[in-house]
Phi, psi and omega in degrees: 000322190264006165289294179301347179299301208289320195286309209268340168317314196259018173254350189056038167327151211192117201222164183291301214222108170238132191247133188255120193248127151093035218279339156344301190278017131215067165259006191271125141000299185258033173226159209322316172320310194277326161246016155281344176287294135346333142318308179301140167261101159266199183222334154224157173229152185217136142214180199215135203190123182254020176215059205286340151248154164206312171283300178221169151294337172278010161283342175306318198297320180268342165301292192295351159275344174260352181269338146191093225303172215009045145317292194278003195087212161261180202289291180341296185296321160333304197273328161335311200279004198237355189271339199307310227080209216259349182318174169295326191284335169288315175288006187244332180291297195318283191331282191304340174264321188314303187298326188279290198271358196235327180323304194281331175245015211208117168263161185216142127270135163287172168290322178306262125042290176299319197304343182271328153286354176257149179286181174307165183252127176256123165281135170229140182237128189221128189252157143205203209250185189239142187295167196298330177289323198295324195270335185266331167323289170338301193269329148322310192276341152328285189306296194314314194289307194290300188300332179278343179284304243241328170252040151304135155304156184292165180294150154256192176309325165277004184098317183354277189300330169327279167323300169320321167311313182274323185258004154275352181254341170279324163302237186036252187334332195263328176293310187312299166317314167269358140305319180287319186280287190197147180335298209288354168260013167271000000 
C-alpha cells in the first residue's frame, strides 16, 4: 500500500469500498502506513481492529482520519485535548469526545461478548529434538543462567537484588528460548 498510495492519488483512483483488517498498524500518525491510508479515495470505509488503542487516545485521530477525514479537527488541536493530563477536567474532556464524537461509529465488544463467537481453543504439543552443537549450546547457557541466578544476593528491604533478579530470569527465558528456535537469533 504504501509503494502504491501515491499512484492512486495521483490517478485519482477512486475505489467503492477499502476496508482496513488489522487496521491498528496504521494508527500511529506520522507513519508511512497511516498516511498512505490517507491517501485512498473511497466512497465507503471501514476499519477493524482489536487495538484501536494501545498507547493514547490520540492513536484515535489516523484512524478516523482515514474513515472520515475531519471528524476528529486537525492532529495537533486533537492531541491538545490530551496533553492537560490526568486532571479531573481533562478526564472529563477524554470522556466527552470518546462518547460523544466516536461512541456512534465505533463498535466495542467485550471479551465476554466475543467468546461465544470463538471456536475451542485447541492445543497441540509437538517435541523435538534439538541437534547435538544446538543441545550443547543450550545447556551451556543453562548452567550459566542458573549460577549467576543462585549466586546473586538475597533481596534487602527495598527489593533491589530482587528487581535485578527479575530481569536476569527474563534475559534468561529469552536467550534461552532463541537458543531452542535457532542459533542464528543468538
Amino acid at each position: 500500500l504504501r509503494t502504491d498510495a501515491a499512484e492512486f492519488e495521483q490517478r485519482a483512483q477512486r475505489f467503492h469500498h477499502v476496508i482496513l483488517d488489522e487496521a491498528h498498524v496504521a494508527k500511529n500518525a506520522d507513519s508511512q502506513t497511516s498516511k498512505a491510508v490517507r491517501l485512498l479515495r473511497a466512497h465507503h470505509r471501514l476499519a477493524i481492529t482489536g487495538t484501536p488503542v494501545e498507547n493514547h487516545l490520540g492513536e484515535l485521530w489516523s484512524l478516523f482520519e482515514f474513515l472520515n477525514p475531519g471528524m476528529l479537527g486537525r492532529l495537533n488541536a486533537f492531541r491538545g485535548l490530551f496533553e492537560a493530563g490526568t486532571s479531573p477536567a481533562a478526564l472529563a474532556r477524554h470522556r466527552q469526545v470518546v462518547q460523544g464524537a466516536l461512541r456512534p461509529v465505533m463498535l466495542r465488544r467485550t471479551k465476554s461478548q466475543v467468546l461465544k463467537d470463538l471456536p475451542e481453543k485447541i492445543e497441540q504439543t509437538l517435541w523435538c529434538d534439538l541437534e547435538p552443537d544446538q543441545r550443547r549450546r543450550y545447556d551451556e547457557m543453562k548452567r550459566y543462567y542458573k549460577q549467576r541466578l543462585l549466586a546473586a544476593p538475597l533481596p534487602n528491604e527495598s527489593g533491589v537484588a530482587a528487581k535485578d533478579q527479575g530481569v536476569v530470569v527474563l534475559e534468561a527465558l529469552l536467550r534461552l528460548r532463541q537458543a531452542a528456535c535457532h542459533e542464528a537469533l543468538l
